[in-house]
C-alpha positions as CSV (number, residue, x, y, z in Angstrom):
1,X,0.0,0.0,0.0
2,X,1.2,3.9,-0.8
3,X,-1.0,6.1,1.5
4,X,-0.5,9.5,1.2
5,X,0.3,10.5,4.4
6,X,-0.8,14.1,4.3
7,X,-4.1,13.1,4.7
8,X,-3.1,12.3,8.4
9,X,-0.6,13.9,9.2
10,X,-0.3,15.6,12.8
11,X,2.2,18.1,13.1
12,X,5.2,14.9,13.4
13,X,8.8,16.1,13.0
14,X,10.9,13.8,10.3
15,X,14.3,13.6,10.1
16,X,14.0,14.8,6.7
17,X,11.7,15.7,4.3
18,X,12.5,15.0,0.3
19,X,11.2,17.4,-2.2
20,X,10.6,15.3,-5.5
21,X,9.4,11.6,-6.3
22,X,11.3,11.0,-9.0
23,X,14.4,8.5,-9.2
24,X,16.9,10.8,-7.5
25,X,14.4,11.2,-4.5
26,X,13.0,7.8,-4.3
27,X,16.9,6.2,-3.8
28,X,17.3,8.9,-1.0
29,X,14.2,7.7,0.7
30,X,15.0,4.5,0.5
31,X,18.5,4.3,1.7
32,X,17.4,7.4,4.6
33,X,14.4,4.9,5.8
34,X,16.5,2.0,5.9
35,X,19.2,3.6,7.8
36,X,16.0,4.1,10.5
37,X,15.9,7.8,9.7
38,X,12.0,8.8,9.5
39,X,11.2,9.8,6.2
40,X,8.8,12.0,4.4
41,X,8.8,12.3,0.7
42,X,6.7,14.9,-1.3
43,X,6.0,15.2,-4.7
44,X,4.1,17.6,-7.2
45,X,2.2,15.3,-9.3
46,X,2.9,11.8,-9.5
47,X,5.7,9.6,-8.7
48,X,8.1,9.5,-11.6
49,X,5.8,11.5,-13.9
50,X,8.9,13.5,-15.2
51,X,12.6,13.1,-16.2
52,X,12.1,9.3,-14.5
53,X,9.8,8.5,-17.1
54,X,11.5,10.2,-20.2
55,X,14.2,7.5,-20.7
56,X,15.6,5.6,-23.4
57,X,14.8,2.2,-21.1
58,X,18.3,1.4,-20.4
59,X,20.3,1.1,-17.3
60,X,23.3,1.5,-19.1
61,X,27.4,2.1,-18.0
62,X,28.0,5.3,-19.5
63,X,29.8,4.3,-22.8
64,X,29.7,7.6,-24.4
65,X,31.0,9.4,-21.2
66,X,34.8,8.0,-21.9
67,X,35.0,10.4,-25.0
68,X,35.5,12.9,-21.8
69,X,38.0,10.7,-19.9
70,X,34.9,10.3,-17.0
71,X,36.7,7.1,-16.2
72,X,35.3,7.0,-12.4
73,X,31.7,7.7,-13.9
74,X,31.6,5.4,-16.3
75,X,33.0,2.5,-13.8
76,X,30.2,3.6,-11.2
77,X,27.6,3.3,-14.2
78,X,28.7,-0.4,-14.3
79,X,29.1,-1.3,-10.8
80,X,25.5,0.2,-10.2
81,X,24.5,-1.4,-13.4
82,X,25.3,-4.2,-12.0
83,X,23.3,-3.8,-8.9
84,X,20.2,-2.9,-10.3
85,X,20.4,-6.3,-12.9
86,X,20.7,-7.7,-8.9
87,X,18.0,-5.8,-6.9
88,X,15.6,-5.8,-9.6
89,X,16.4,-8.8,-11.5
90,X,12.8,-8.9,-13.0
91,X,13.4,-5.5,-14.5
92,X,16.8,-4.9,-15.8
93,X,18.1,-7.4,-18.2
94,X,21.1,-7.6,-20.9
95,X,20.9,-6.5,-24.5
96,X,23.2,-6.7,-27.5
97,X,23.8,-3.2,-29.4
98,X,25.0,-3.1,-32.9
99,X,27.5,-0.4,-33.3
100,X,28.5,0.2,-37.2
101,X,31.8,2.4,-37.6
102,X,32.6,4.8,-40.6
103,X,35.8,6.3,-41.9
104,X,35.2,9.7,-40.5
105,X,37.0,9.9,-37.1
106,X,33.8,10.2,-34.8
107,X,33.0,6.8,-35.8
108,X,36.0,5.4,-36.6
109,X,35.5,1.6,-35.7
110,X,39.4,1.5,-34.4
111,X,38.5,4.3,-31.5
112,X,34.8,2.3,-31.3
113,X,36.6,-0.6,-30.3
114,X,39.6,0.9,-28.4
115,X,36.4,2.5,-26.2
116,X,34.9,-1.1,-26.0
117,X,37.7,-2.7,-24.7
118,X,38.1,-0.5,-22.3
119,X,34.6,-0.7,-21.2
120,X,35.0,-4.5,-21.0
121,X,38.0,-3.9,-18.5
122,X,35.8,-1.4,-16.4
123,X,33.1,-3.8,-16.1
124,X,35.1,-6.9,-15.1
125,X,32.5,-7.9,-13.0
126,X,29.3,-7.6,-15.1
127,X,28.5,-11.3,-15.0
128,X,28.6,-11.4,-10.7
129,X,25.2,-11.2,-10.8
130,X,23.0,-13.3,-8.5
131,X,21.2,-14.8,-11.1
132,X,23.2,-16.8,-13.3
133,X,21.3,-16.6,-16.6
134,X,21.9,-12.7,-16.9
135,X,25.3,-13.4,-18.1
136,X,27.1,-10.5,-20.7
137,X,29.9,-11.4,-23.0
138,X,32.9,-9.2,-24.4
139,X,32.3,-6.9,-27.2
140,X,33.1,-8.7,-30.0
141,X,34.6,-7.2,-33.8
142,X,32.4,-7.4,-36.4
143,X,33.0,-7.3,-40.2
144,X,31.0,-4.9,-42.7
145,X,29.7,-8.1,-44.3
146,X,28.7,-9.5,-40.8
147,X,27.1,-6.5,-39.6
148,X,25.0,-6.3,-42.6
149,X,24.1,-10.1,-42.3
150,X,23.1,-8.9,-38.8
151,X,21.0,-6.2,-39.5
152,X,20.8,-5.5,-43.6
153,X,18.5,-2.4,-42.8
154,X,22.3,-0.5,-41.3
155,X,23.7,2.3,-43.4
156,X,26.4,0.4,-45.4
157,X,27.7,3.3,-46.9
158,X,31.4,4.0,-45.7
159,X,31.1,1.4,-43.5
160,X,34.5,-0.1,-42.3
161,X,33.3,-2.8,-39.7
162,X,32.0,-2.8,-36.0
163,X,31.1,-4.0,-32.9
164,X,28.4,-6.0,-30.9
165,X,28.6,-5.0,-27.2
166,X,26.0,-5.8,-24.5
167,X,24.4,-3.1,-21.7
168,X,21.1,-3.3,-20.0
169,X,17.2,-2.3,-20.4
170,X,15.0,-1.5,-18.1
171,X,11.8,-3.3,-19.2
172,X,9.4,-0.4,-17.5
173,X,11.7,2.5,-15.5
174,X,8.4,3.7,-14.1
175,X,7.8,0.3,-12.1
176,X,11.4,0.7,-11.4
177,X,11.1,4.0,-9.7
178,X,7.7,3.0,-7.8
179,X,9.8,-0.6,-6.8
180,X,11.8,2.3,-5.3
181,X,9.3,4.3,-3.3
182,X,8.1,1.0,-2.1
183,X,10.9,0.1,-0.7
184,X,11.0,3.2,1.8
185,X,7.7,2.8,2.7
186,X,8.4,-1.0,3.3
187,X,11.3,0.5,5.9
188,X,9.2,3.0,7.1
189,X,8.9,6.1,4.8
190,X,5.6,8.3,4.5
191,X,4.9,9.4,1.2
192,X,2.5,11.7,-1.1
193,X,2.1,12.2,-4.5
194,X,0.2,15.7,-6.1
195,X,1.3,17.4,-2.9
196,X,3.0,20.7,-4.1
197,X,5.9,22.5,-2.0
198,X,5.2,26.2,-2.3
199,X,7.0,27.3,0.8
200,X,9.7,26.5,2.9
201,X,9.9,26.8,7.2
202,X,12.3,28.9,8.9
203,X,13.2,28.8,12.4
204,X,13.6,31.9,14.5
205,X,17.3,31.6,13.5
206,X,16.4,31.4,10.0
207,X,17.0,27.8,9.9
208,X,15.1,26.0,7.3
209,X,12.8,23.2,9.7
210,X,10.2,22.1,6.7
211,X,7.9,22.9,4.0
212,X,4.8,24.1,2.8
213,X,2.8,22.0,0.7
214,X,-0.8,22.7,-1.2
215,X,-2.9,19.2,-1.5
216,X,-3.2,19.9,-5.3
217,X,-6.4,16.6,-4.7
218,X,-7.9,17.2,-1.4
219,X,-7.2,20.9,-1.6
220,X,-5.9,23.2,1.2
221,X,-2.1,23.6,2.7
222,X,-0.1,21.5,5.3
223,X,3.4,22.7,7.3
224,X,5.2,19.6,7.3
225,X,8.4,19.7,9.2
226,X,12.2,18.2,8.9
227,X,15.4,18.7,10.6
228,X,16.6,18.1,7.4
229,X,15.0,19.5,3.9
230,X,16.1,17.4,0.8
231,X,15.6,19.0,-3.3
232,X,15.3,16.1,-5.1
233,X,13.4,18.2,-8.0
234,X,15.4,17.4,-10.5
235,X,14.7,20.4,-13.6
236,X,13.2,22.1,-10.7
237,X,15.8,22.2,-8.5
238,X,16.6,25.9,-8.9
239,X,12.8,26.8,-9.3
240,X,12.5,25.3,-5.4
241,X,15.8,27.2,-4.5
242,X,14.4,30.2,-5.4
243,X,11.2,29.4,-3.4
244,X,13.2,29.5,-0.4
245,X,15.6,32.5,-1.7
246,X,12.9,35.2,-1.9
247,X,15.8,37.8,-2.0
248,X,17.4,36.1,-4.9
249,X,20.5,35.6,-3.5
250,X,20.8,32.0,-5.0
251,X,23.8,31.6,-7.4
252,X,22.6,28.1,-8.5
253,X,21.4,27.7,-12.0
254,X,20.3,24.5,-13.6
255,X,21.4,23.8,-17.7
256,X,18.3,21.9,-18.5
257,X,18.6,19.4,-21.6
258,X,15.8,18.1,-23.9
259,X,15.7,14.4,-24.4
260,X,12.8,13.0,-26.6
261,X,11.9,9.4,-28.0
262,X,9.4,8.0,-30.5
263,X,7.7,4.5,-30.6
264,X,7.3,3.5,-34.4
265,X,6.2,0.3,-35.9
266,X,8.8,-3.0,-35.7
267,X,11.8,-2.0,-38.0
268,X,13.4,-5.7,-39.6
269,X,16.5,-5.1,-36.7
270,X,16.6,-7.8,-34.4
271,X,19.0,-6.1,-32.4
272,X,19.5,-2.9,-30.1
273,X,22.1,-1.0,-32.9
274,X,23.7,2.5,-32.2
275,X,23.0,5.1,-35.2
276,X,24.6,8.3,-36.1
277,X,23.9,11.5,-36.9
278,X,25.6,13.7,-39.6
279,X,27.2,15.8,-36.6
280,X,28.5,12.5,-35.1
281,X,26.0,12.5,-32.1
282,X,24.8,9.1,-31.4
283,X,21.6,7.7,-30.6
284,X,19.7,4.3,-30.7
285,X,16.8,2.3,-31.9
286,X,16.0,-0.5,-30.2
287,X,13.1,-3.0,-29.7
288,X,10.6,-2.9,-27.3
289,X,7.2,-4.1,-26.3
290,X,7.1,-5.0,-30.5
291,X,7.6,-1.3,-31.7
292,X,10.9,0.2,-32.6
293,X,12.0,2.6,-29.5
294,X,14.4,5.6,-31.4
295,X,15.9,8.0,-29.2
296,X,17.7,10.1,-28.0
297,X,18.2,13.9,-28.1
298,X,20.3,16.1,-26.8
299,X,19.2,20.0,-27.0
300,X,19.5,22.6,-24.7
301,X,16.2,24.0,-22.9
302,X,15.4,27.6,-21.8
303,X,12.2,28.2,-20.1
304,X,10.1,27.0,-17.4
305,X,10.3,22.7,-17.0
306,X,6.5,23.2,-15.8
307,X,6.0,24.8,-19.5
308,X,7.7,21.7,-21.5
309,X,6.1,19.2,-24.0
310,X,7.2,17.7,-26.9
311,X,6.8,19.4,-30.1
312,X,6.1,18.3,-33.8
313,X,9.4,20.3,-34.7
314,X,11.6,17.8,-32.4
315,X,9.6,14.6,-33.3
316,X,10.0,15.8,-37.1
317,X,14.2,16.3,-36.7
318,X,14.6,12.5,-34.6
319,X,12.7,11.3,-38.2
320,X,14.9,12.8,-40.2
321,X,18.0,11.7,-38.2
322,X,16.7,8.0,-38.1
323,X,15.9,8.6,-42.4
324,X,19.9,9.7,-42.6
325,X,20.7,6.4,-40.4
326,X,19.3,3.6,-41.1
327,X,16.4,1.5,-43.6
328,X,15.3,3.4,-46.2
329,X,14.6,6.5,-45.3
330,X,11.2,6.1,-45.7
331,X,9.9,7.0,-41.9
332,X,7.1,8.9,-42.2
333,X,5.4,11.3,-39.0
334,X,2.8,8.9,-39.3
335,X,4.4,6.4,-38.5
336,X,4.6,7.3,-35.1
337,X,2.4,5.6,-32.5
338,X,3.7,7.7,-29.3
339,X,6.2,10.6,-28.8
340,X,7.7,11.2,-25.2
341,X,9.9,14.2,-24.1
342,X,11.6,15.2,-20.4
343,X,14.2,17.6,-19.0
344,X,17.5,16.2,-17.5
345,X,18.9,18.1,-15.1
346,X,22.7,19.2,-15.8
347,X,25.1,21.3,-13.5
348,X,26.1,24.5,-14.5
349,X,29.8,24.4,-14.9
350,X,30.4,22.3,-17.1
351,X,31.5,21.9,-21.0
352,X,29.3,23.8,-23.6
353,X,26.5,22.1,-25.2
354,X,24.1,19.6,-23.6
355,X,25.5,17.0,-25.7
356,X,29.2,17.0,-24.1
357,X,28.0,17.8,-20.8
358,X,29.1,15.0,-18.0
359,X,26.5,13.2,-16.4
360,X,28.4,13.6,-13.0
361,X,26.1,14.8,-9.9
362,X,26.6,17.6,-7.7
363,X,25.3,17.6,-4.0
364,X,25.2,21.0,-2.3
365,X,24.7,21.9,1.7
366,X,22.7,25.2,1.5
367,X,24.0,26.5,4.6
368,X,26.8,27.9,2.7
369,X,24.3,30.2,1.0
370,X,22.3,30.8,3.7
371,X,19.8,28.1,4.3
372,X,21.0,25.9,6.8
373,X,19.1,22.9,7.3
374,X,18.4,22.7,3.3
375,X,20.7,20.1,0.8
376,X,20.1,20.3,-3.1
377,X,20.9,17.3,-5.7
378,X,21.3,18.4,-8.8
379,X,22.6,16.3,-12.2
380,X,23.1,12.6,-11.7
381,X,21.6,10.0,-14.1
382,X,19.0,6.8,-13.5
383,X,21.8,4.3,-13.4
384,X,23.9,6.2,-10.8
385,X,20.6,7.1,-8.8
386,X,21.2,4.3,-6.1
387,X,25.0,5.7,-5.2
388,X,23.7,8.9,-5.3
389,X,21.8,8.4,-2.7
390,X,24.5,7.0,-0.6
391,X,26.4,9.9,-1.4
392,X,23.3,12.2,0.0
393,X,23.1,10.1,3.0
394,X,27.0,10.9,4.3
395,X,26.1,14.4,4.3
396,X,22.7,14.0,5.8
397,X,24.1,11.8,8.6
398,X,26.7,14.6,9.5
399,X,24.4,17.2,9.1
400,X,22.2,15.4,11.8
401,X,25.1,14.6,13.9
402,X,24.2,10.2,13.6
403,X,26.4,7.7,13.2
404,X,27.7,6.5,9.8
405,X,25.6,3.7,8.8
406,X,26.9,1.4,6.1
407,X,24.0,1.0,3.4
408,X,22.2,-2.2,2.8
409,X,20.3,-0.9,-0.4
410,X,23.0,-3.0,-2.9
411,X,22.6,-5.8,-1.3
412,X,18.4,-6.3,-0.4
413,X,15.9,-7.0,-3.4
414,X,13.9,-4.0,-4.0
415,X,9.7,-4.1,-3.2
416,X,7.9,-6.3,-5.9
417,X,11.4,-7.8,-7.0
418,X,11.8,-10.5,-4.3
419,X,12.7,-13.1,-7.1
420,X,16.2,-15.1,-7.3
421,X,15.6,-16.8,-10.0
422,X,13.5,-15.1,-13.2
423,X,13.7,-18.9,-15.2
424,X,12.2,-20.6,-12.5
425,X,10.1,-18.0,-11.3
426,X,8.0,-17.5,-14.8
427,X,8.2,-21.4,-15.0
428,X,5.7,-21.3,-11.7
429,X,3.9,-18.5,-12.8
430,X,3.0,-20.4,-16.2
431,X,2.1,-23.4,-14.2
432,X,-0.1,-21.6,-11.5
433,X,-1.7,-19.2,-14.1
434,X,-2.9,-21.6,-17.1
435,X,-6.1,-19.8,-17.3
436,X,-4.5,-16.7,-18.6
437,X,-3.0,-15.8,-22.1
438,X,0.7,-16.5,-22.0
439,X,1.1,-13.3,-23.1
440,X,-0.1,-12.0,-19.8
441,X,1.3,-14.0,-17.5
442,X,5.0,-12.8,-19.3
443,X,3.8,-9.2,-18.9
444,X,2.7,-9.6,-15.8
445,X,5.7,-11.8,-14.6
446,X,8.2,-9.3,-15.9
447,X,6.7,-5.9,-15.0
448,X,5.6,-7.1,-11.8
449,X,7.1,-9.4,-10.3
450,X,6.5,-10.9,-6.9
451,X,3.5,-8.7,-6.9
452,X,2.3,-10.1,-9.5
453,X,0.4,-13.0,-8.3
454,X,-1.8,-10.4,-6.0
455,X,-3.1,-9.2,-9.7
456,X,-3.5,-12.3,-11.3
457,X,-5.6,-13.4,-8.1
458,X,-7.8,-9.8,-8.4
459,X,-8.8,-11.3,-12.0
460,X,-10.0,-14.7,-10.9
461,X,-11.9,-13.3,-8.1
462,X,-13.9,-10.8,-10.6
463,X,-13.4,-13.0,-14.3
464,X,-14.1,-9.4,-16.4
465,X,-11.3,-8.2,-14.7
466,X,-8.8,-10.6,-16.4
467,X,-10.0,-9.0,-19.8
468,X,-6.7,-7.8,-22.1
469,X,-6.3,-4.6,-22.3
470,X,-3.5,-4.1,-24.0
471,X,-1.6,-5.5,-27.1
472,X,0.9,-7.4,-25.1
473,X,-1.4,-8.6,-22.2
474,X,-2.1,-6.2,-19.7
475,X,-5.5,-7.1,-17.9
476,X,-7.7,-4.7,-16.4
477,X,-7.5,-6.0,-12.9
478,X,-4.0,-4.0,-12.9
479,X,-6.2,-1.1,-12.9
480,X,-7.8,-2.2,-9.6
481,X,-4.2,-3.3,-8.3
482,X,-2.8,0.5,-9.2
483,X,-5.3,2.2,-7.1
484,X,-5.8,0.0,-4.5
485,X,-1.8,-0.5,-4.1
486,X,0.3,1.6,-5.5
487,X,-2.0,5.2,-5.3
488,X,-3.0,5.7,-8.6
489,X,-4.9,8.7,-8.4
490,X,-5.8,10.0,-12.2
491,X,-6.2,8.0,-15.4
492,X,-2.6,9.1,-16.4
493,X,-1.4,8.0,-13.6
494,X,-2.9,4.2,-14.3
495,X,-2.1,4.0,-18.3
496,X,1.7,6.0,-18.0
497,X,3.0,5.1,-14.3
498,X,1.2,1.7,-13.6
499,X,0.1,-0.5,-15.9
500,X,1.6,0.5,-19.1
501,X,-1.3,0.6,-21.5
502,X,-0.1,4.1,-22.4
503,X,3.6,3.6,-22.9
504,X,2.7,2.3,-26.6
505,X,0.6,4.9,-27.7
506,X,-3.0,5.3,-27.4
507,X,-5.0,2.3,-26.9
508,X,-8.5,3.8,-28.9
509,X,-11.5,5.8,-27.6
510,X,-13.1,2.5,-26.7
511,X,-10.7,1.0,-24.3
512,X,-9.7,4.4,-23.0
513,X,-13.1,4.5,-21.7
514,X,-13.7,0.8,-20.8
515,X,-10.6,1.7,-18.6
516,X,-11.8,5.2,-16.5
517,X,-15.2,3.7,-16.2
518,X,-13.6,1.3,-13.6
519,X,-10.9,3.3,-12.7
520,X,-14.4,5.7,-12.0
521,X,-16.2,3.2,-9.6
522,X,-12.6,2.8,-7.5
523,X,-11.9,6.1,-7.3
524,X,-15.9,7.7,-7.0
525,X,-15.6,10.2,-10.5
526,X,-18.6,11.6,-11.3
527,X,-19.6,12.0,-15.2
528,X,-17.6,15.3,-15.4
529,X,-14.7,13.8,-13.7
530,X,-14.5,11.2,-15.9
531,X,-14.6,13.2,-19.2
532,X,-12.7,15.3,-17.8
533,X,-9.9,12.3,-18.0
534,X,-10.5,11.1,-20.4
535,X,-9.8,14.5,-22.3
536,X,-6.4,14.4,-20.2
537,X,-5.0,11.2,-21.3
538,X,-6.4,11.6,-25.2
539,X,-4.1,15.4,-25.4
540,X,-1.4,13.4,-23.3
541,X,-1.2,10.2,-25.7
542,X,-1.7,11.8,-29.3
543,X,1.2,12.5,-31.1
544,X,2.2,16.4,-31.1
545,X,0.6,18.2,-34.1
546,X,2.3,21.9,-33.5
């Protein structure tokens, strides 16, 4: 269960209080809560909603960061990549990536494979995983001629040779980040989604001792206090600075970063495979949930994260950059069955240009600025997320004057992920659950887990519950499950965040509304309210048009 605990909440004092639901702020929770710290965690909308959800699916070691020598970042990627194959073993698994070189010295497939060597040495220990069957070769040398047998739709064009290398996806990086804020609340954490800080708490000595926070769904404002106050916004890191810095004394400025991704039908590639751009930026396509995933970008953002979406303009460029790199050029607009856009969060002094800009995260005590009792993460990436917080909590345990705990998070299976083995565990889970499509006991196995059987039973006990909802065989008792469990509050929340019906698009007017109209009896909407969803989700799932 995920009860919002604002709705009872009586004046208690937390050790800290985290600003921001995402990734960053979910690990910090989790690691504070199972150090025995108490633990409040806020957010503005819904858990994950933002930069969490905009990724390219990987939990990947930070290939791309050795062209700036970030040798220490690129072997934490791994070890943490490592750990999350470990602590979430239903939702992180390998995957092979293609990676054609060219003559041009960007993509040079004798500095390709120089970087992949090294990246083998850096991950010496990618196959220690607890379950055996995750297991990731070297990178092996490819010929032109092989590549192409590989995957004949590659640019063969100056082509000179390759690679195959292996990293990791993350089947659903949403359920990843809720396994997350599950886990603190598992150890003791209180948390609340569409709960909005709008003002901090200052002592008589100007101390900060907590927030202010509008119920953005029951209405009205709570004072929640904290010896400690944690930003965990992420793009709005500098926005909530400034709520606290009314005189503007602030120096901190975030460099904010556009990353967007399409869904577009099944290219003929059977593998992940690394494209390029004419200005030798890479990004991927990769297959996913039976659609082609293409991403990423890398453009700077000015403006107001709160005023961000995804326009027709960037959708229309990552088109024409896939056309340059791969098939035959023949992607049309539409062709595209979902767009999806976020903000990543970038400190300020680093190298021009989002695109070289290092990944590395910056953690700042406030009191050297004049806000004692406040601490601000700013930059960091999903993989990292877990050490991150580690790093957070040896500055929050000074700050508080405690005892340096040694973390257990790398070492504990994360809520919903309880499994050792995935082989034997969906061999059960096809035995117990021969009633249902095979196709939705795999979804459900994967995406949920351990919690999984708690939704197949939710179907047998109401049989139109257990109907498919989805193309690769979601159910609608998951709906039940998302707001019984896991506070699922609006119909966004249950297609994007939960259950995944979303992720590929829009599912039709039909089962968009076969979907609110029980998400309506759980949650008591009204007519109004439920058009008034259903408009949400149909703006939120069309591809942009301006």
């Amino acid at each position: 269960m995920l009860p919002r605990f604002t709705e009872a909440y009586k004046d208690k004092t937390f050790d800290i209080v985290i600003i921001g639901g995402g990734i960053t702020g979910a690990a910090v929770a989790y690691d504070a809560a199972s150090r025995g710290l108490s633990v409040a965690l806020v957010e503005k909308k819904d858990f994950g909603w933002a930069t969490s959800a905009a990724t390219s699916k990987l939990i990947h070691g930070g290939l791309r960061y050795l062209q700036n020598l970030e040798l220490s970042l690129v072997r934490e990627s791994l070890r943490e990549r490592l750990i999350l194959e470990n602590i979430a073993p239903n939702l992180v698994y390998p995957i092979a990536f293609v990676v054609p070189g060219y003559k041009d010295l960007k993509r040079n497939k004798w500095i390709l494979r120089a970087g992949l060597t090294l990246y083998d040495i850096l991950s010496y220990d990618r196959n220690r995983t607890w379950d055996r069957s995750k297991h990731m070769p070297h990178h092996r040398w490819l010929t032109k001629a092989q590549i192409m047998k590989l995957e004949p739709e590659v640019r063969s064009a100056g082509m000179t040779g390759g690679s195959i290398y292996y990293d990791c996806q993350s089947l659903y990086p949403e359920r990843l980040t809720l396994a997350f804020i599950k886990s603190a609340v598992r150890h003791g954490a209180q948390v609340a989604n569409y709960t909005n800080v709008i003002d901090f708490l200052f002592s008589d000595t100007r101390k900060v001792e907590g927030v202010r926070v509008e119920d953005t769904l029951a209405g009205g404002t709570l004072d929640i206090y904290g010896k400690l106050v944690v930003n965990c916004a992420g793009p709005w890191a500098d926005i909530v600075l400034n709520i606290a810095d009314k005189a503007g004394n602030s120096k901190h400025q975030i460099k904010r970063s556009e990353g967007i991704h399409i869904l577009t039908k099944k290219f003929k590639t059977r593998h992940a495979v690394v494209m390029w751009t004419s200005s030798g930026r890479h990004f991927f396509t990769i297959p996913w949930r039976g659609y082609q995933l293409i991403g990423t970008t890398d453009k700077d953002y000015e403006g107001n994260p709160d005023d961000y979406k995804v326009s027709k303009k960037s959708v229309q460029e990552l088109i024409d950059d896939t056309n340059d790199a791969i098939g035959e050029g023949n992607l049309k607009y539409e062709d595209v069955a979902y767009a999806w856009g976020g903000l990543r969060p970038l400190v300020d002094d680093q190298t021009e240009g989002t695109y070289e800009s290092s990944r590395k995260y910056e953690i700042y005590d406030n009191a050297a600025t004049g806000f004692d009792g406040l601490i601000t993460v700013e930059g960091g990436k999903y993989t990292t997320s877990r050490h991150l917080a580690q790093s957070v909590m040896e500055m929050i345990e000074k700050k508080l004057g405690r005892p340096s705990k040694k973390s257990v998070t790398a070492d504990a299976l994360l809520a919903g992920c309880e499994i050792t083995d995935m082989q034997s565990f969906m061999r059960d889970l096809k035995n117990d659950y021969q009633d249902f499509d095979p196709m939705t006991i795999e979804f459900l196995g994967r995406n949920y887990g351990s919690e999984s059987r708690a939704v197949f039973e939710l179907a047998r006990q109401q049989r139109q519950l257990s109907e498919i909802i989805c193309e690769d065989g979601q159910i609608m008792a998951s709906v039940i499950y998302a707001i019984r469990n896991e506070s699922a509050k609006t119909l966004n929340d249950i297609l994007m965040r939960r259950t995944g019906v979303g992720n590929i698009g829009h599912p039709g007017s039909e089962m968009l509304e076969k979907i609110a109209v029980v998400a309506a009896k759980e949650l008591q909407w009204d007519e109004s309210r439920i058009e008034q969803e259903l408009r949400l989700a149909d703006e939120l799932l069309r591809v942009p048009q301006i």
